[in-house]
N, C-alpha and C positions, 0 to 999 in steps of 0.2 A: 598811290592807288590804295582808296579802301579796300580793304579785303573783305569785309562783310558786305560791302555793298556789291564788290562783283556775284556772292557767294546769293545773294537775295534775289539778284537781278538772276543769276541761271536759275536758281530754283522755279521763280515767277516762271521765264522765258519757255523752260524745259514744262512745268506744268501747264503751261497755257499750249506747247505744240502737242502734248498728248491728248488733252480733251481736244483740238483740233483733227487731229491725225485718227483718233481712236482705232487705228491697228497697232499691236499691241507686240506683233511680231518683231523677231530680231534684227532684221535691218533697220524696219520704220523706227522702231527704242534707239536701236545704233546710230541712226542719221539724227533722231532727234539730240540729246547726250551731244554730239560734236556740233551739229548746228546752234545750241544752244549755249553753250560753251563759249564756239567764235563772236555769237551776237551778245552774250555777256562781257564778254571781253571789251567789242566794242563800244559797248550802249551803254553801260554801270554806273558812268557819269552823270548820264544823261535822266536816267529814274531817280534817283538821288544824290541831285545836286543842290536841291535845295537841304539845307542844314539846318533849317530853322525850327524852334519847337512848336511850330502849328504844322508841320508834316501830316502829324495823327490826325489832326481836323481836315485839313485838305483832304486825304485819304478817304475819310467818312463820308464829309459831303460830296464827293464825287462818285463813290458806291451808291450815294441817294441820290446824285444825278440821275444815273442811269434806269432805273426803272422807265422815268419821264424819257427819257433820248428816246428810250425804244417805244414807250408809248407811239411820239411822235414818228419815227420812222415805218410802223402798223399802219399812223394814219393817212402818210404820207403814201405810203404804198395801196392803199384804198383808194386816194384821189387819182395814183398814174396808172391805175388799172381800170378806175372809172373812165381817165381821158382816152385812154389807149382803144378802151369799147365800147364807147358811146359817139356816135358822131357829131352831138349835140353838144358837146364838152368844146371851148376853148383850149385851143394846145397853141399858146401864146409868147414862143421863146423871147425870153430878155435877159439883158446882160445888169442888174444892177449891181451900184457901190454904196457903201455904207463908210462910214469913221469908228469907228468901234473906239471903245471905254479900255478897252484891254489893254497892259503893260507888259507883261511878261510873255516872251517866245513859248511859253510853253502855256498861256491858257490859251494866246491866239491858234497856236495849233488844235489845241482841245476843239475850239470852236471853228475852225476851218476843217477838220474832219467832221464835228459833229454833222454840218452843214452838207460835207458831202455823202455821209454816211444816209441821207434824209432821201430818199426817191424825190428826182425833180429839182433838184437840186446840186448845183457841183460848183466849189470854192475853185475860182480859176485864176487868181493870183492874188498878193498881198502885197501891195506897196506902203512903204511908211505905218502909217495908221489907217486906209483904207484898203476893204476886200472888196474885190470883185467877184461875184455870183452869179452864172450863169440859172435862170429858173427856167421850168417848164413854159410856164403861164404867170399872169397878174397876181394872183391868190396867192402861191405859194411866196411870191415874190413880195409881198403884202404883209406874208406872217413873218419870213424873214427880217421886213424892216421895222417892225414891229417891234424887236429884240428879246424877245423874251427866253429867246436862248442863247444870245451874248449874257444877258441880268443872271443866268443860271449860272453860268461859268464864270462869271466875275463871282459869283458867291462861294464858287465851289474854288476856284483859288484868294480867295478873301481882298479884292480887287472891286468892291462895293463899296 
């Protein structure tokens, strides 16, 4: 066991359940401290496992991912609230698949949360090399096959 990397991983974990939680009181600090803790223990591996010296790139370009992820998710959230109140709108469910470019467990997850993270949108399983998506409608299902959010995250783990 690294010990900086479990020491990194509760830092991140523990600072991420405070801006979460934002009470500030003594149990919620107390429960966060042990909760953070156990899932540092667990998970330490798992944020850095990769040992390689493009970490720091990875790192960056997925901080520059995200602006774009959340873009997308704004916009996404505009269209399921157009379809939701409009009864003009297509609410057009399908299950598509795709093959994805992807190698590594850990940028397919990137992109199978990104995906679900998307209103209208939910990654419902991953076999081999193809994901299964569940979409609202044709559109959404359209911009997903599109890939232009797999191409992001093949970038952002250097998988281009």
């Amino acid at each position: 066991m690294n010990i900086k990397h479990l020491i990194a991983t509760y830092i991140i974990v523990l600072a991420f359940w405070l801006m979460l939680s934002a009470h500030f009181d003594t149990f919620h600090v107390g429960a966060g401290i042990v909760c953070s803790g156990v899932v540092a223990y667990a998970t330490h591996d798992l944020l850095f496992k990769d040992t390689e010296k493009h970490r720091l790139t990875k790192t960056l370009r997925f901080i520059a991912y995200l602006p774009w992820l959340i873009y997308q998710i704004v916009l996404a959230n505009i269209d399921v609230a157009k379809r939701a109140l409009s009864p003009g709108m297509p609410i057009d469910p399908q299950v598509v698949t795709f093959k994805t470019i992807l190698k590594s467990d850990v940028a397919r997850t990137a992109l199978a949360n990104s995906i679900t993270l998307t209103p209208g949108t939910v990654t419902i399983d991953i076999v081999d090399d193809v994901f299964y998506v569940h979409a609202i409608a044709k559109e959404p299902a359209d911009d997903l096959l599109e890939g232009a959010m797999e191409r992001r995250i093949a970038h952002v783990f250097m998988e281009d």
